[in-house]
N, C-alpha and C positions, 0 to 999 in steps of 0.2 A: 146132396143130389144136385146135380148140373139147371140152373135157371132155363128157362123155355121163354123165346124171343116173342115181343110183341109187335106189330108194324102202328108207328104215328106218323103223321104226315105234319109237317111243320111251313108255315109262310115266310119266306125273305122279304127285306123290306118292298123287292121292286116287284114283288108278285111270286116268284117262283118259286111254285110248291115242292116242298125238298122232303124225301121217306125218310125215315129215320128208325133205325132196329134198337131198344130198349129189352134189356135181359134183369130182371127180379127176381130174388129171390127171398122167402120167409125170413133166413137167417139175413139178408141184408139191409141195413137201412139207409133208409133216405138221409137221415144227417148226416152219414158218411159221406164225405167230396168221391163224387161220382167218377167214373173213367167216361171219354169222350175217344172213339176210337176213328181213326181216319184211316183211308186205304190213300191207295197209289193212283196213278193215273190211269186212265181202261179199266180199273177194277172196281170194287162197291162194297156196300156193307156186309155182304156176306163172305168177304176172305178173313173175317173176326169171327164166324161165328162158333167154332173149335177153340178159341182162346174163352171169348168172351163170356162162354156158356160158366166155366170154372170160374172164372175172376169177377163174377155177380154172385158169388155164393155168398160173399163178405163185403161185394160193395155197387151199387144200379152202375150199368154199362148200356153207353150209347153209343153205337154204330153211325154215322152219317154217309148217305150217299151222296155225294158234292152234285150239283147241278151238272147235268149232262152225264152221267153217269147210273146204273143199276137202273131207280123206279124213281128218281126223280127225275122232275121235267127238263126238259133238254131245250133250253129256250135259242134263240135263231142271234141272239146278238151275246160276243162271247167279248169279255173284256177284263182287264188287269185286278185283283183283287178280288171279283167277284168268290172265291171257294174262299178266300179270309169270311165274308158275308155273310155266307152260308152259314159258318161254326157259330160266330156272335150271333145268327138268329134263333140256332139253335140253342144257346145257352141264353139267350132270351127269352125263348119258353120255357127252358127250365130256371130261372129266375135267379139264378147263381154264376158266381166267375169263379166258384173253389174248388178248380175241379185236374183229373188229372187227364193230360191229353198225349194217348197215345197214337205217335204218326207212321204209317209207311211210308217211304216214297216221296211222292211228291206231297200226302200228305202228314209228313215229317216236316218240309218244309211250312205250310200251312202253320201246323205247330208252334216250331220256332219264333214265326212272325207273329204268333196272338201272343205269346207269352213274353216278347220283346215289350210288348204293347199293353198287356195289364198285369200290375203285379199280382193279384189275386189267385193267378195260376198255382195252383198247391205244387206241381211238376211236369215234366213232360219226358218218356218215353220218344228218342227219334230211333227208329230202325231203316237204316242202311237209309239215311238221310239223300236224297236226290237235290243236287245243287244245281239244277239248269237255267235258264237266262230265256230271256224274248229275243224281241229282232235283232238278225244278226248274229245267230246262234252257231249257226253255220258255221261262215265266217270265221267264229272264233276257236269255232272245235277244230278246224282246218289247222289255224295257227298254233294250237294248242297240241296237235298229234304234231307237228313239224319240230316241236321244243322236244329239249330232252326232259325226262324224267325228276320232278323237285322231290317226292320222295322215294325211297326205294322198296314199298310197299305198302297196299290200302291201307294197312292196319298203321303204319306209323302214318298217312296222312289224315286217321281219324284220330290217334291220340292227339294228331298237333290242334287237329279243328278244335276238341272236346278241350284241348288246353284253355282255348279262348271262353268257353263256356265258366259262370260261377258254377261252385256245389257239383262239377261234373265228374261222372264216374262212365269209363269208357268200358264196353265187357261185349267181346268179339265168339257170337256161334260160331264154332265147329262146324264143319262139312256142310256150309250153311252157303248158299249164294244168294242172291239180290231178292230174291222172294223166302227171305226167312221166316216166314208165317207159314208158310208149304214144307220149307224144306225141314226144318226141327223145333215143328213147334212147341212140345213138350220144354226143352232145352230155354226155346224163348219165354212162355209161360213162365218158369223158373225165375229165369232175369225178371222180368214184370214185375212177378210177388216179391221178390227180395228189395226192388227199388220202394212200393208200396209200401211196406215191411219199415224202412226204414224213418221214414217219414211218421209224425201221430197221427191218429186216427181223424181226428177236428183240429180245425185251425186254432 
């Protein structure tokens, strides 16, 4: 039977109180390395909440809303690193780095950066990873649509990215576009559990 979400509110260090959706369930335990699920930019914890429901059957899942985003506070000064902040304060209330972090979007990218940064990451899940830049972005998209083409489709520019990755395994949805959590989720779920799957259950 599918887990039923709870809402926790969580402190960052500078103040900003961040929601956070936690999915339990009977069959799953707390020693198991949890899932930490990330959404995209403009989105929130609730574009997990059809994954998340199944994948607590066997092991606690948290959702985070990044600051300025869903029901957490939306604070008036926005600065570099702060959504990295967010995750480490949330895995500072739950007292653990062993955990598994699945990212959308931009926060796929969030992802990548915590798990560059502590090796305790059990794994991470990136879907349809968003590679953007700060100032000067413009700019560079500009010069960037002016080149030709480096490779000759997304899918061979994510095997060469995933090349650069240890332990990576690269596995492309079907009739799936940039919001694959919407578009087949079932199909995603799948990918999820078999990455899980592969992995022990404890460190």
């Amino acid at each position: 039977m599918p887990a039923t979400a709870r809402a926790i509110r969580v402190e960052a260090e500078d103040g900003v109180v961040l929601h956070c959706l936690e999915w339990t369930s009977i069959s799953s335990s707390r020693a198991t390395a949890p899932v930490i699920a990330l959404h995209g930019g403009g989105a929130n914890a609730h574009w997990w909440d059809h994954l998340a429901a199944q994948i607590a059957i066997q092991r606690p899942v948290y959702a985070l809303d990044f600051r300025g985003h869903g029901d957490s506070d939306y604070p008036e000064e926005r600065r570099l690193g702060a959504f990295n902040d967010d995750l480490e304060a949330l895995l500072g209330w739950l007292c653990r780095e062993d955990v598994f972090l699945f990212g959308h979007s931009m926060g796929a990218a969030v992802a990548l950066d915590h798990a560059s940064r502590f090796g305790a990451t059990r794994g991470i899940a990136l879907v349809d990873l968003a590679r953007g830049s700060g100032r000067g972005s413009r700019r560079r998209a500009r010069l960037a649509l002016s080149l030709r083409r480096s490779y000759r489709t997304r899918s061979e520019a994510a095997l060469e990215f995933s090349s650069q990755l240890r332990a990576c395994r690269f596995v492309e949805i079907p009739e799936a576009g940039h919001h694959v959590l919407i578009d087949q989720p079932e199909a995603l779920l799948s990918a999820l559990e078999d990455f899980m799957d592969e992995r022990p259950q404890n460190p």
